[in-house]
N, C-alpha and C positions, 0 to 999 in steps of 0.2 A: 474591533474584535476580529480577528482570524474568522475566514467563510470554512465552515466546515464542509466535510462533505455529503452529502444529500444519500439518505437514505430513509425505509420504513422500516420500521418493525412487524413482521408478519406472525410472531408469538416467540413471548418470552418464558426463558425456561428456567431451573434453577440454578444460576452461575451462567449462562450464556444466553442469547438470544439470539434466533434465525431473523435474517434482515433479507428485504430486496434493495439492490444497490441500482438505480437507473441508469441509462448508458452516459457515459464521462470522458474528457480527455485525461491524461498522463503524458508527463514530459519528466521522460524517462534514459538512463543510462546504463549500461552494462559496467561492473567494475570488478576487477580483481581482489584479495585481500580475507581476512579473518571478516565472520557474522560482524564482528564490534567493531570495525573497522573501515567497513562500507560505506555508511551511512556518512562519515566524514572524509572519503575518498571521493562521493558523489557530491557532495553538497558543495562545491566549489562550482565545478559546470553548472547544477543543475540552478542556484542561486543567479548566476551569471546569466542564463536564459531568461527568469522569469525581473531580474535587474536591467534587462534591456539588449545584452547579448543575441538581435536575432536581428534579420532582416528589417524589420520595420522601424527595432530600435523602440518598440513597447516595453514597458515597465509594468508586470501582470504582478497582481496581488497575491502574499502569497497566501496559502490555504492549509488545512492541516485534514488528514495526518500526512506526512512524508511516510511511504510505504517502501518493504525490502521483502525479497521472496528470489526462489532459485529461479536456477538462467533455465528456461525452459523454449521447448520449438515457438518461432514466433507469430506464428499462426495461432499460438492458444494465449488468455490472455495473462498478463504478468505485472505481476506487482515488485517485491522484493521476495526474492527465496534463495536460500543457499542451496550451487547446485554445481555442475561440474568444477574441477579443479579449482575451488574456491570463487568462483563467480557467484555475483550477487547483479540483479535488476536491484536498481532504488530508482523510484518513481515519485515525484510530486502529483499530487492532482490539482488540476490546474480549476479556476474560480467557473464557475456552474454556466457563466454569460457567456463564455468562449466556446463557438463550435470548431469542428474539423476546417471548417473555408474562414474563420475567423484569427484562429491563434497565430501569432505569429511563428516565420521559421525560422530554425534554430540555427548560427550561425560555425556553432561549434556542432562539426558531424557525427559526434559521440551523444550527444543528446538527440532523442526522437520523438517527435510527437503520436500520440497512440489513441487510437478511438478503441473504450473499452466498452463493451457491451450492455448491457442489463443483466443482472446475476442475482443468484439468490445465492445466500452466505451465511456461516454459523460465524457467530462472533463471541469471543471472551475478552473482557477486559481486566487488567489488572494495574497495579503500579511496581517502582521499582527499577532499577537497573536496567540498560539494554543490553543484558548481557542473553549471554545463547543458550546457557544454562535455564536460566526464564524463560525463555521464547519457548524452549523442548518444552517442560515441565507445563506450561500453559498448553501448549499444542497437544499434546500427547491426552490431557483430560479433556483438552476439546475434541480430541477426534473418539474420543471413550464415549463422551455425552452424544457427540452426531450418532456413532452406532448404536448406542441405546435407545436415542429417540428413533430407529428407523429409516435413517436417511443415509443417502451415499456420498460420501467425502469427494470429490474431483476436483484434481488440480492438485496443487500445491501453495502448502498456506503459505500467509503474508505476515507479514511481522509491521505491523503499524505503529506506528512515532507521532504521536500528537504536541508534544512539548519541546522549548528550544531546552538544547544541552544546560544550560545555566540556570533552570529549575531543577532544584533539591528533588532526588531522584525517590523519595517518598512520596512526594505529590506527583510525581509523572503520572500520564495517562497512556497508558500502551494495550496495546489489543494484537488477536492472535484472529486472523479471520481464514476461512477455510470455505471455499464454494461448495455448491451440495448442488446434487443433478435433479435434474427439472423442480416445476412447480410444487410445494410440499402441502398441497390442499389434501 
């Protein structure tokens, strides 16, 4: 079974849940193109990294979800987001056992390895198409639900991809996550 990515649940709400996500690696790529067309612009390199494509010539397991969010300054943290001139980040998160002095390096200069913080996050899930139309339509009522509960949207959401392309796009598992500022006690 696919390692997922490691999170809690800090309270669940109706249609979404606030999560904290612990600090994590991502091997991760900048790429041009349409929302629906990233993910399979990226997934050549980023496959190829975690296939053995790096220095060490490690073979890393892969993990889920593949993550898309806009290209944003790289000082703050990124996932996948649509965002200048049709740039998308798409990110793997790389398996929980790998630190920063552990992962292998990437051999291809377009992939980067990325120490992602600790965050707390609003998350919706749904299923369905990876299409952008979905992505808005999820996003838009999760950023509705964060301001009703009280809380402050920061960043820019993620578009999360749990499932390989050749699962029947009704059972996909896709989620909209959106970081929210400080501790929400």
């Amino acid at each position: 079974m696919t390692e997922q990515q490691p999170f809690e649940v800090v309270r669940a709400y109706p249609g979404w849940e606030l999560r904290y996500y612990p600090e994590h690696l991502v091997a991760q790529i900048a790429v041009s193109g349409s929302f629906e067309q990233a993910g399979s612009i990226a997934f050549g390199p980023l496959v190829g990294y975690i296939g053995g494509a790096n220095r060490s010539r490690t073979r890393i397991s892969m993990t889920a979800p593949v993550v898309q969010g806009e290209r944003i300054a790289m000082t703050a943290p990124v996932v996948q987001q649509p965002g200048e001139a049709g740039d998308y980040i798409v990110a793997f998160v790389l398996p929980s056992s790998l630190t920063a002095q552990t992962a292998p390096e990437p051999t291809d200069p377009r992939v980067q390895v990325r120490v992602m913080p600790g965050r707390y996050a609003a998350a919706t899930r749904y299923s369905g198409r990876w299409s952008q139309s979905a992505y808005r339509e999820h996003c838009d009522q999760l950023r509705a639900a964060i301001a009703g509960a009280g809380l402050r949207a920061v960043g820019e959401p993620r578009f999360a991809r749990f499932d390989p392309p050749f699962k029947p796009w009704f059972l996909r598992r896709n989620e909209v996550v959106i970081e929210v500022e400080g501790s929400p006690e």
